[in-house]
N, C-alpha and C positions, 0 to 999 in steps of 0.2 A: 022795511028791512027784509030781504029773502030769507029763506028759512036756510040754503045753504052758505051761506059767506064765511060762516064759521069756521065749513071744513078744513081741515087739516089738510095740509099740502104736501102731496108723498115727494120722500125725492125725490128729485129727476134721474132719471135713465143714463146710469153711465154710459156707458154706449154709443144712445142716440144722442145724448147731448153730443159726442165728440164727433160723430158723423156731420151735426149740425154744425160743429166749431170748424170742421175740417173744410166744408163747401165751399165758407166764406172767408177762407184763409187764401190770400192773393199770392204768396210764395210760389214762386216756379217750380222749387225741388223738396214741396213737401212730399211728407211720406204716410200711407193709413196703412197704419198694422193694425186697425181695430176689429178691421169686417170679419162678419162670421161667414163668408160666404165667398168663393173662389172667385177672385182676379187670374187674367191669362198674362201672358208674356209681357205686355203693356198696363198692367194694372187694372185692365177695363171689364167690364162685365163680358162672359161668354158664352155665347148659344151654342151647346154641344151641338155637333153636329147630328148626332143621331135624334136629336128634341129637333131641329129642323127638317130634316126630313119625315119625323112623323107629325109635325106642322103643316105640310105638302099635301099629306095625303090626307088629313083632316078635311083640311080645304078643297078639297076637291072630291071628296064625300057629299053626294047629294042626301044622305039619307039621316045627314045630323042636324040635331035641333038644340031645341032649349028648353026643352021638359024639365020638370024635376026628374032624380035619381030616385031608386027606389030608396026608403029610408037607412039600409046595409051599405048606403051608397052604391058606384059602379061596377057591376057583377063581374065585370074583365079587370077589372084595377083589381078588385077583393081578392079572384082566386088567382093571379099572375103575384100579388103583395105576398100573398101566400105562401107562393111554391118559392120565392127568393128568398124569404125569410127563414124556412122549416126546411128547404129542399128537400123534397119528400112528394112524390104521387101517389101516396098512400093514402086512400080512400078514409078507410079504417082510423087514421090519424088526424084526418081533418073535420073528421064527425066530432072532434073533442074540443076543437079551438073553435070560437066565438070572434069572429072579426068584421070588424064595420069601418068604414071613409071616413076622416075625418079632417078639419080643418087645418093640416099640416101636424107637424110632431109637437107641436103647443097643444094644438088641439088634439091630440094622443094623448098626452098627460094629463092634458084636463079632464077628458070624458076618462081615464083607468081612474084617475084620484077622486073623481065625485061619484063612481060607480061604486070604487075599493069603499070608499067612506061611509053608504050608504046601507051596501051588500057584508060585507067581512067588518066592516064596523073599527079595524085597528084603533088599538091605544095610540101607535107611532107608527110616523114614515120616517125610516132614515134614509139621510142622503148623505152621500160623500162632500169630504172638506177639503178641497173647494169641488163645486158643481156649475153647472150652466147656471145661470143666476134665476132662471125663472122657477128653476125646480121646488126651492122653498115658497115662492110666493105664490106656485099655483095650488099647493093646499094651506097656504095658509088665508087662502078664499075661501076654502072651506067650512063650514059649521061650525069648525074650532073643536070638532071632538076627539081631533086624530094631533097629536102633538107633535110639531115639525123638529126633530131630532137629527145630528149628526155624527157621523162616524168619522176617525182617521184617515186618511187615505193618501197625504202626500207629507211627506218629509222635505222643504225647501231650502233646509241647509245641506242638504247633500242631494237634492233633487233624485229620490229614490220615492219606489210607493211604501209607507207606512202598511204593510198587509198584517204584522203581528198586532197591530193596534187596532185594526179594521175586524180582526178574527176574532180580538179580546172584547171589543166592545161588542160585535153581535154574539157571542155567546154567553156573555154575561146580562147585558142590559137588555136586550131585544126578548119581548114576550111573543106568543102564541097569536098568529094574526097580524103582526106587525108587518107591514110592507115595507119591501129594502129598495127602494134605487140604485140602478146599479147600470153605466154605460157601455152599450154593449160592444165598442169597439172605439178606438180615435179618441179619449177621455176630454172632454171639454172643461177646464180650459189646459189641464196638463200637459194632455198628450205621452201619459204614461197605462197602459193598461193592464189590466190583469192575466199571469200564465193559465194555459192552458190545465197545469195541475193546482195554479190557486184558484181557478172558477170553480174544480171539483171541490175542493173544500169548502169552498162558501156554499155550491151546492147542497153537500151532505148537513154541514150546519140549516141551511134553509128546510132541509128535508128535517131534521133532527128539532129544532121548535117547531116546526110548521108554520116558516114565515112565509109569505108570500113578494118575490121576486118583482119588480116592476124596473124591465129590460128597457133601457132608452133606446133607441138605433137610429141617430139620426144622420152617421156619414158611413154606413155599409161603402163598400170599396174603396171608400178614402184613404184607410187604415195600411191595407198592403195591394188594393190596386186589385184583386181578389174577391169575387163576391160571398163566395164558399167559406175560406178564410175570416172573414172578418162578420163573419155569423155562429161560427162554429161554438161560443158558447150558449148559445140559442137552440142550436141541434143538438146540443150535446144535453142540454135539460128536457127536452124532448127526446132522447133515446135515453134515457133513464127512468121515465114515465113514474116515477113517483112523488115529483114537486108540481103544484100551479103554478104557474105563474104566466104572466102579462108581457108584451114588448109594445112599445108605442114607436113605430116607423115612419119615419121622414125620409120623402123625394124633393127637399128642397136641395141639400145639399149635392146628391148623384145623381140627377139629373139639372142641376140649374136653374129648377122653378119656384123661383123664393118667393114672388109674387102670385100662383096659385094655390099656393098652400097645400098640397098633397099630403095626406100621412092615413093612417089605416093603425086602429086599434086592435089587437089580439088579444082573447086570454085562453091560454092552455088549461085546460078542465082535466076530471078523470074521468068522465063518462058525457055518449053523447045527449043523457036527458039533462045534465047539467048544461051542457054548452047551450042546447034550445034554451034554458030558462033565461040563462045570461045574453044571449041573443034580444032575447024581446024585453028586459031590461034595457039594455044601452040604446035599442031604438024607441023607446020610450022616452028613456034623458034624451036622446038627440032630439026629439022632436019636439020638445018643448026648447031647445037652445036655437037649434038652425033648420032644423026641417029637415034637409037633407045638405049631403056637401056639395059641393060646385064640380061642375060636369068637364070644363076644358083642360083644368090641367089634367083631371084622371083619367080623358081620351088618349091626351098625351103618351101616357106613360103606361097605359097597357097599351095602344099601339108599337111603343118600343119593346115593348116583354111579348107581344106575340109575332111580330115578325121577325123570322130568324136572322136576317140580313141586318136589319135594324137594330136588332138587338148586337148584332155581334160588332156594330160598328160604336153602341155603348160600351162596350167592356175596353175596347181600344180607346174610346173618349176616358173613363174612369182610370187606366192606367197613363194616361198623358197625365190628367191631374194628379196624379197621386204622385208620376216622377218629379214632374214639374216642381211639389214642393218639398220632397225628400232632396233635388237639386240644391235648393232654394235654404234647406236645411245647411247641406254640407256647405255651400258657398260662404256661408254666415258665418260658420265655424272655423273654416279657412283662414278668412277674413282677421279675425277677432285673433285669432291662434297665433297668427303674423303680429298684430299690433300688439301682441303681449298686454290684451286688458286684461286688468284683477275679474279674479274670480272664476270657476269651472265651468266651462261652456259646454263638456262633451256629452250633457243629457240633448245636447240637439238632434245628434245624431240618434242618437236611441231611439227617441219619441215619434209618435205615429201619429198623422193625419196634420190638420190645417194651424193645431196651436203649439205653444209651446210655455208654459208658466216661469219666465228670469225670476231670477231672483233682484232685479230691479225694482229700489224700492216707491212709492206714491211720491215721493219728495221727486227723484230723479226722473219719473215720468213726467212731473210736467216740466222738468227741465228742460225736458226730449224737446216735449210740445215747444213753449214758452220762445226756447231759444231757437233751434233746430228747424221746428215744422215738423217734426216725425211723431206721432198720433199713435199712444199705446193707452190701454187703459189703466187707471189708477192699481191693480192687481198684479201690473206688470207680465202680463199676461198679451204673447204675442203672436199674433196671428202670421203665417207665414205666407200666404198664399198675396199679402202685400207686398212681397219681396219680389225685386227681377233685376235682369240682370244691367237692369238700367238705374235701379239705386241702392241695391246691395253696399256698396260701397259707400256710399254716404249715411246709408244705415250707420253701416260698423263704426268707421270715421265719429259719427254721431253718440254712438255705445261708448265707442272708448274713450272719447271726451267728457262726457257726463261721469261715468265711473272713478274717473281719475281726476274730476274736480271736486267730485264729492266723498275721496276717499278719507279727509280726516275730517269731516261733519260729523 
């Protein structure tokens, strides 16, 4: 008998279960609102153009190899991740932050949560209700000493954000040390974010226990097509200089490289002998995890952050996507608004980047699926970057069918 056959068998992956159910779905006009990751005009995967062209010049670089990186990973990714995320050529300011390559924004959150766990030692990480789903389950790999807690943060019967529940629980429950989760633009899966005067208050609270902030960023320009913009509660904690805290940054999403795994971990310090100590920390964890991180995509993407041409043909690619599905947004709501289905659609319009959380309940998701072909996850939780203007329309068609059969279940 193996010593493992016991184990216990986790769920399966909502998700990629439906990714797998979707493949082998023979329907001509099915639909995937699952992906977390931009579809173009035709639904199909897209090579920005500016990731093509600094593919070009890669390739035709005699002087690239296949060394390892240094363990900070890529020294051009590091300080170009940098200056996008802080916006800041302030010397003086980047002696405080501690940033290293990591295995995409999974791999951001893991190395801040086994770092946080280890170093600040938290009673609790809170995360918002609802989150990216890995959120809870990347510390709760952890040690088990940090207890995985949640906050309020969305209201679904009026698709509003819950912020006075969000405020009541971190100043009453949240202790000293306690790390908050917190996304720093595009809300995954809501697509509702936080104002510019409610991040100061979570700020001040965060300042006022001494909690420590752990910033996700995994769709910078997604949000409003802006790279400046959809960072700005990031500088704004950094021009306040008296909170720490972390961002775990993803170029899977704004550049298109889902498959190299890009992301680059930060943590804002208040001094720079702390930043050196926390430095040779996390290249310590990483070294016993992966040694260093993978050298292609990170050529990638500071080749686009140091050519100015290149680069400005990304902020052009980033605002195609971002119209594309604020488009893709209004069409839906048109759509729907015309066929007079139950229930309020116009948080479509509000919500920023590639989701949007219906109030479509698990039942009528798989009605979607089952009868339809249209592929949402059990959450109801819809990706929008599925939509074009090639099944829009059989989307809607599909919404207001399901809703209006299951209106007196």
């Amino acid at each position: 008998m193996s010593r493992f056959q016991n184990i216990i068998d986790p769920p399966p992956d909502a998700a990629f279960s439906l990714v797998e159910a979707y493949a082998h779905d023979p329907f001509q006009q099915k639909v995937d609102l699952c992906p977390g990751f931009y579809r173009d005009e035709n639904a199909q995967p897209w090579i920005l153009p500016s990731v093509a062209r600094a593919k070009e010049l890669l390739h035709d670089d005699p002087t690239i190899n296949h060394e390892h990186l240094p363990l900070s990973g890529h020294p051009d990714l590091v300080s170009g991740a940098r200056r996008l995320v802080f916006g800041t050529e302030n010397l003086d300011v980047f002696d405080r932050i501690a940033s290293i390559q990591t295995i995409g924004g999974t791999g951001a959150n893991h190395l801040g949560a086994l770092f946080l766990s280890k170093t600040l030692r938290p009673a609790n990480v809170w995360i918002p209700d609802p989150s990216w789903i890995a959120h809870p389950q990347i510390w709760e790999q952890l040690d088990g000493s940090t207890s995985v807690r949640f906050y309020p943060y969305f209201d679904k019967k009026d698709h509003s954000l819950n912020f006075n529940g969000m405020i009541h629980t971190l100043q009453n429950e949240a202790s000293e040390n306690d790390v908050v989760v917190l996304h720093g633009c595009a809300h995954n899966p809501t697509g509702i974010d936080i104002t510019e005067e409610q991040w100061k208050e979570v700020a001040a609270i965060c300042a006022e226990k001494r909690l420590l902030p752990l910033i996700d960023l995994a769709y910078q320009g997604f949000a409003t097509g802006d790279l400046g913009n959809d960072a700005w509660p990031i500088r704004m904690l950094l021009k306040g200089g008296d909170v720490e805290f972390a961002v775990a940054q993803s170029f899977s999403k704004n550049f298109g490289l889902y498959g190299e795994h890009v992301g680059v971990f930060h943590l804002v310090t208040l001094s720079s002998e702390a930043k050196t100590k926390v430095t040779t920390q996390l290249e310590r964890l990483q070294r016993s995890e992966i040694t260093t991180a993978p050298s292609y995509g990170a050529r990638i993407v500071s080749s686009v952050l140091e050519d100015e041409n290149i680069r400005r043909q990304w902020q052009q690619d980033l605002l195609h996507m971002s119209d594309r599905m604020q488009a893709m947004r209004e069409r839906l709501y048109r759509l729907l608004t015309e066929l007079k289905t139950p229930g309020s659609w116009e948080h479509l319009l509000s919500e920023k980047g590639m989701f949007s959380l219906t109030s479509l309940s698990r039942q009528q998701a798989n009605i979607l699926r089952e009868k339809y072909h249209v592929y949402m996850l059990p959450s109801g939780r819809l990706s929008v970057t599925g939509l074009t203007e090639f099944n829009v329309e059989y989307v809607a068609h599909s919404f207001d069918s399901v809703v209006k059969e299951t209106a007196t279940l």
